[in-house]
C-alpha positions in Angstrom: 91.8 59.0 95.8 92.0 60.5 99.6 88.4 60.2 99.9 88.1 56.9 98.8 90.8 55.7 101.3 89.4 57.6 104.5 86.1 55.5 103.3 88.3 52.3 103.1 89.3 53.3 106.7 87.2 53.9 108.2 85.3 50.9 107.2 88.5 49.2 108.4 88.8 50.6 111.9 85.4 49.9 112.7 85.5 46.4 111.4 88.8 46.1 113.0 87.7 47.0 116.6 84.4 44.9 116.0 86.1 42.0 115.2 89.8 42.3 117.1 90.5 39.6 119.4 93.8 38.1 118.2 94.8 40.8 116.2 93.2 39.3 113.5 91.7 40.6 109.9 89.5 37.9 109.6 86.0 38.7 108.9 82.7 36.9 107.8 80.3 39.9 106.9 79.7 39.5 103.0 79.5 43.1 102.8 83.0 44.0 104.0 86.2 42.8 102.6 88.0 39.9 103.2 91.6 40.2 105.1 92.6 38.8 100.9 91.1 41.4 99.4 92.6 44.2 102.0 96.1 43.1 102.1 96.3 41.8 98.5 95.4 45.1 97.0 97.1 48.9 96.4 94.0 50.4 98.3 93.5 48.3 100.3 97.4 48.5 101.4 96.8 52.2 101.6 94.1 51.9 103.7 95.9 50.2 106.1 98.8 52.6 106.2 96.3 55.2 107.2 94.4 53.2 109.4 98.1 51.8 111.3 98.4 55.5 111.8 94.9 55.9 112.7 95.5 53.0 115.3 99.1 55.2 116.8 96.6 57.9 117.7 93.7 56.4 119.1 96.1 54.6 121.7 98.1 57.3 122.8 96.1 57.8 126.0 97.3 55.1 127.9 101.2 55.3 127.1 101.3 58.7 128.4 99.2 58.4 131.8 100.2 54.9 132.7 104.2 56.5 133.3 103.0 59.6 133.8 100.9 58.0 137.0 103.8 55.9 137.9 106.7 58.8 137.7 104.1 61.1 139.8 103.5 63.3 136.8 99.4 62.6 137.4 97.1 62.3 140.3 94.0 60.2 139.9 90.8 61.0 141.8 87.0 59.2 142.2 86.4 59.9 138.5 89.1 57.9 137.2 88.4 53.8 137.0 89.7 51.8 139.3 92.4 50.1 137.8 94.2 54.0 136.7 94.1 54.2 140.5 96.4 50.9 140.9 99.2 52.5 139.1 98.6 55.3 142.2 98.7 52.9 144.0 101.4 50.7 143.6 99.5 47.5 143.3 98.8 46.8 139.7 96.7 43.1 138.8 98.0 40.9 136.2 94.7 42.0 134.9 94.4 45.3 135.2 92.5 46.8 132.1 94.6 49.5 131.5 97.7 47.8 131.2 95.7 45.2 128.6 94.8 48.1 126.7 98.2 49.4 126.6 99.5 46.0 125.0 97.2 45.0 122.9 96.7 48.5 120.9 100.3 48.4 120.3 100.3 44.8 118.9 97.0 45.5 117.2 99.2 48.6 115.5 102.3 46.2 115.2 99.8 44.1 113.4 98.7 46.5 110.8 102.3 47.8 110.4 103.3 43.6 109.8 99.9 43.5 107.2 101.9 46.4 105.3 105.7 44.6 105.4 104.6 41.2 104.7 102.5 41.9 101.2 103.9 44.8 99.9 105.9 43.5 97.6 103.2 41.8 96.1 101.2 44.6 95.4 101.0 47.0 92.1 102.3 50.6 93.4 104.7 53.2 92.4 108.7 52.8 94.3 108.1 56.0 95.9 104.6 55.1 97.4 105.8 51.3 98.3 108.8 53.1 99.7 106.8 55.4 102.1 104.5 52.9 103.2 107.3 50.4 103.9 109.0 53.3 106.0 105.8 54.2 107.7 105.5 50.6 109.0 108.4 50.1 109.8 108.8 53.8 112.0 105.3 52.9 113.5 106.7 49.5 114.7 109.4 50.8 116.2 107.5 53.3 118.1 105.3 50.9 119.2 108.0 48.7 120.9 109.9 52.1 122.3 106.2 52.7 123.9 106.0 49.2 125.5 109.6 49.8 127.0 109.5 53.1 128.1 105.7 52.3 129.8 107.4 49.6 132.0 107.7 46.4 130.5 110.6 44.7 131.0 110.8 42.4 127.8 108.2 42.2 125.2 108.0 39.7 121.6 109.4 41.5 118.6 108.7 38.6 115.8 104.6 38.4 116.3 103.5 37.7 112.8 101.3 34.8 112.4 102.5 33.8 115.6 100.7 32.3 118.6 103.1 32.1 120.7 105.9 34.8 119.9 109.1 34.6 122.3 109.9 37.2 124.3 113.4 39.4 124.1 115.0 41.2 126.6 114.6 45.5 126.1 118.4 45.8 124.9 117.3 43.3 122.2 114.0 45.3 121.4 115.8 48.4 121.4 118.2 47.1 119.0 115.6 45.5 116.8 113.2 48.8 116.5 116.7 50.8 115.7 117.8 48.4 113.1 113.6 49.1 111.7 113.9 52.9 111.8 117.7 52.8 110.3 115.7 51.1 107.4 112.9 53.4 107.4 115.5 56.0 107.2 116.7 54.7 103.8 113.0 54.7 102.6 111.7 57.5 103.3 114.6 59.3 100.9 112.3 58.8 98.6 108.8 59.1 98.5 106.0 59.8 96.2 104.0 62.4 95.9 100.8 60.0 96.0 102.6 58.8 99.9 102.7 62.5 101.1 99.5 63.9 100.0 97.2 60.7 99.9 98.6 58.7 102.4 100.8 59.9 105.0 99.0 61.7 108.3 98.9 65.5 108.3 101.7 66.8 110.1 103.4 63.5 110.6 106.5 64.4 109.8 108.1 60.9 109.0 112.3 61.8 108.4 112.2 63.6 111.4 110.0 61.2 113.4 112.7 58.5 112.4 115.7 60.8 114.0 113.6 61.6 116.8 113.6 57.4 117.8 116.9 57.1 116.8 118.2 59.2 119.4 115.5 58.6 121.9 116.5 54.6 121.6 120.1 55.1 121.7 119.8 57.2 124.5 117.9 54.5 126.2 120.8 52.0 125.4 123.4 54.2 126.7 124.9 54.5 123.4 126.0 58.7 123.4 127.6 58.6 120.4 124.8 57.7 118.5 122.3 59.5 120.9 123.9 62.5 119.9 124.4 62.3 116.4 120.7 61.5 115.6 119.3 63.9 117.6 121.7 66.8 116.3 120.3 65.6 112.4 116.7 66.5 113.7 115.9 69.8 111.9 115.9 73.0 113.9 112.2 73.2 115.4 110.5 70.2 114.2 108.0 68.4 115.7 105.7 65.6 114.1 101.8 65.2 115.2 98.8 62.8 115.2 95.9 64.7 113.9 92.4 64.1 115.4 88.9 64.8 114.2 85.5 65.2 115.2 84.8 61.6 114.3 88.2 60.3 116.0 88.5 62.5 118.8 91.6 62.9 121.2 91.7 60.4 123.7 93.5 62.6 126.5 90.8 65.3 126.1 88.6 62.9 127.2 90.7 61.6 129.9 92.1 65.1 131.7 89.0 67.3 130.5 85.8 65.6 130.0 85.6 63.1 132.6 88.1 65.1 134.3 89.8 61.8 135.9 93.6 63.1 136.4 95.5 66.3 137.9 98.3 67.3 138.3 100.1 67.2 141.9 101.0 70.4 143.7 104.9 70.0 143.3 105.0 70.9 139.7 104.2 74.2 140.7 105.6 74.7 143.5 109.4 72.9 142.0 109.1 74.8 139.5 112.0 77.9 138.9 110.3 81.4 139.0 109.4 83.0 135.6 109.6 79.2 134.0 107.0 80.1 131.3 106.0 76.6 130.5 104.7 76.2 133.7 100.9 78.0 132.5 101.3 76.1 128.8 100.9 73.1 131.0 99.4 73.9 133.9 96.2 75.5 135.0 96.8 78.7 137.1 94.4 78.0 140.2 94.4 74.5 142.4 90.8 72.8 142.7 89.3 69.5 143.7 86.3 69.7 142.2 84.7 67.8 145.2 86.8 64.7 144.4 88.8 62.0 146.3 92.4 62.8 145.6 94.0 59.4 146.9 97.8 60.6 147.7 97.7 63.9 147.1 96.5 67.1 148.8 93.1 67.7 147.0 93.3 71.7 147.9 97.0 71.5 145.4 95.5 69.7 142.6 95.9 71.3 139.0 94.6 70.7 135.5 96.6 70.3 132.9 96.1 72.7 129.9 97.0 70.3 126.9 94.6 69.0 124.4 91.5 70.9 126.1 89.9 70.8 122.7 89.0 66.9 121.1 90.7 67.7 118.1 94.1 68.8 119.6 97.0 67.1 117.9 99.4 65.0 119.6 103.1 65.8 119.5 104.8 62.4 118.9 108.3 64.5 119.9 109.4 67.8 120.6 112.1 69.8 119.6 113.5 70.7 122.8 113.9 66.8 123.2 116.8 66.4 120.3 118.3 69.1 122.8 118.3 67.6 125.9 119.5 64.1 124.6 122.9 66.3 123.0 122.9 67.8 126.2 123.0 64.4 128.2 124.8 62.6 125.8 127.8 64.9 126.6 127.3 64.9 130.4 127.4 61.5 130.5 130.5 61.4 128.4 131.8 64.1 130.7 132.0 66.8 128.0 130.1 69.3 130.2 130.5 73.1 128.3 128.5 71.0 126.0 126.1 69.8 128.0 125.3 73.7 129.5 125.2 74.7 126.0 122.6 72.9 125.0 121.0 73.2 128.8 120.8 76.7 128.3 118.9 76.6 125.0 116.1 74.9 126.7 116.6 77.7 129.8 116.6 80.4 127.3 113.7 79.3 125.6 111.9 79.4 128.5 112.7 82.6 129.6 115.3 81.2 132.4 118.7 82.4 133.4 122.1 80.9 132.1 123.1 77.6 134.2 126.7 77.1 135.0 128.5 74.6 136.6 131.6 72.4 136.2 130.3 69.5 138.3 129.0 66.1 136.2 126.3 65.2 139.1 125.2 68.7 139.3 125.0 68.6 135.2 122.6 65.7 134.8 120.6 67.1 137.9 120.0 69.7 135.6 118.5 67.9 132.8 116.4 65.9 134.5 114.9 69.0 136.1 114.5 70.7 132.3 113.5 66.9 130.9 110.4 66.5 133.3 109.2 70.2 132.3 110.0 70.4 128.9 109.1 66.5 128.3 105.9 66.6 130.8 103.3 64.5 129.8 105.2 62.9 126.3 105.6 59.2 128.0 109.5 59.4 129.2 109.0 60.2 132.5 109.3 56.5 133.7 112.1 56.0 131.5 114.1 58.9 132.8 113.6 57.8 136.6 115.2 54.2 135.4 118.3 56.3 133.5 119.0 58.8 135.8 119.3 56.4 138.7 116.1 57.5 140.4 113.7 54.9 139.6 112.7 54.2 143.5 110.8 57.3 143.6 108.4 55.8 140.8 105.0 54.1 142.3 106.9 50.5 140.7 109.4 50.1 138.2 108.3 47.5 136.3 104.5 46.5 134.9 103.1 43.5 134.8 102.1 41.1 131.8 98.5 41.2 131.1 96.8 38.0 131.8 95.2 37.3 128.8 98.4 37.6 126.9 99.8 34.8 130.0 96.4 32.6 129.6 97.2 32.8 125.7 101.0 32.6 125.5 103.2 30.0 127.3 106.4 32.3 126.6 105.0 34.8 128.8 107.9 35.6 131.4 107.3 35.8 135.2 106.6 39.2 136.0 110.3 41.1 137.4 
């Protein structure tokens, strides 16, 4: 059964990026299956649930080094294309590729995840397979609209199916509407089938967890503690949940910080960093280079690599751990209940292999976090985000992107850009 879906999807991906323009299934090659046959059938549902995850991972790069450029986590140099170097540069085009990219593989995903919801029920499959799937699309959804906001867009269209012009809704609405998709996910993926786990679902995606994860991550967005907290303290102890990669779909930020070698990392995250921090060589390459490149903005003799996902089939971490942490730690700052908020600040410390902090002051509390949130969370996409929360969104390169053009030439609704 397994290998007859990776056939399916792969047939699917490559037919899918062939033919994507407006998200659209629609095909004419009598050799390859109709958009009918795909969604009206259990494997051909199936395949789609591993291609939609398929989809998450092969669009990762962007939504890490688009904030991670604009929050100063990333330099770029010659190597890099010229619109990367916008975001550096604090004048980003209506249509600069990058940013295109960045929308339309989330919709494409959004797309697949909407193929899923919209003809499942008229499929042949087991409860515990139609339940999985349903909570798969629905948690992919939603983590392709927390993606959109936390990347910089300022409102984005949450109803797109079938759609050609979708309205736009404000991020507190998206926010709500991915948290209402992920609290039905949650019901869901209680139970699954066997068929789901082994068949269908993405090794190491760990989809419960995954679900928590967003929870709290989105209610910490909204400023909603209570919540924030809750979720994140129902994460289990240690987990993490990963996109796996192959030597047929590769890891795109291999490609982006080691084979073309088009970002570093700016001299200030070593040199902020607190002695004997031990996550600082995870991340970071031990010696400075420039690799006779143009660093634009940076000193080129401070330059660093960064150590994760040298090899192409390195997994990505779609959360951390030490994330579920930090949001119980800043949930209770920002409620003032501070021996809380050093508890769970000196797990993170402790872990790596940093002294006890203590202190009884709120701003000095949420200084705190931010400081162990930019190291423990470095390069996971939040760093924009957490410049906007924390009150310190004028030290990013621009706090808001812009909406692609083609989605403006093709959608009236299309808001001015903030």
């Amino acid at each position: 059964m397994m290998k007859k879906i990776k056939l399916t999807l792969q047939l699917l991906v490559i037919l899918a990026f062939a033919a994507f323009t407006g998200c659209n299934l629609d095909i004419t090659n009598p050799n390859t299956p109709t958009e009918e046959q795909v969604l009206t059938t259990a494997e051909g549902l199936k395949a789609v649930s591993v291609g939609m995850q398929g989809r998450l991972a092969i669009g990762i790069d962007d939504p890490i080094i688009i904030p991670g450029l604009l929050a100063g986590e990333f330099s770029a140099n010659s190597n890099s294309f010229a619109n990367d170097r916008e975001f550096q540069d604090a004048v980003i085009i209506e249509d600069n590729a990058s940013v295109r990219l960045l929308w339309s593989h989330a919709y494409q995903t959004i797309k697949s995840a909407n193929d899923i919801l919209f003809n499942i029920d008229d499929v042949t499959l087991s409860d515990g397979t139609r339940n999985g799937m349903t909570a798969l699309a629905k948690t992919i959804k939603a983590i392709e609209f927390t993606i959109l906001l936390q990347s910089g867009f300022q409102q984005i269209p949450v109803e797109t199916y079938n759609t050609k012009a979708p309205k736009y809704v404000t991020k507190d609405a998206a926010m709500d509407r991915a948290l209402t998709l992920l609290a039905d996910a949650k019901v869901k993926a209680a139970n699954v089938s066997d068929e789901f786990n082994s068949d269908i679902l993405g090794a190491g995606f760990d989809l419960m967890n995954t679900i928590k994860m967003y929870q709290a991550r989105l209610s910490l967005m909204k400023g909603d503690y209570a919540n924030a907290a809750t979720f994140a303290a129902s994460v289990d102890a240690g987990a993490t949940s990963q996109l796996a990669y192959s030597a047929i779909n590769k890891n795109p930020l291999t490609d982006n910080f080691h084979t073309r070698n088009m970002f570093g990392v700016p001299a200030n995250w070593r040199a902020d960093a607190e002695a004997g921090d031990t996550r600082i060589d995870v991340l970071f390459s031990a010696t400075s280079y420039n690799g006779g490149l143009d660093w634009p903005n940076a000193d080129e003799n401070n330059i660093y690599s960064l150590n994760l996902w040298a090899g192409e089939q390195d997994p990505y971490d779609l959360f951390k751990y030490g994330e579920a942490v930090l949001i119980q730690a800043e949930a209770a700052a920002r409620t003032n209940d501070l021996p809380t908020a050093v508890t769970n600040i000196n797990i993170i410390r402790s872990a790596a292999g940093l002294a006890n902090f203590a202190s009884s002051e709120q701003a000095a509390v949420l200084d705190e976090i931010l400081k162990q949130r930019q190291y423990e969370l470095f390069a996971t996409g939040v760093s924009l985000e957490d410049l906007r929360r924390f009150g310190k969104i004028n030290q990013a390169k621009v706090a808001w992107l812009p909406y692609p053009q083609l989605e403006r030439d093709s959608n009236p609704n299309t808001p001015a850009n903030p």
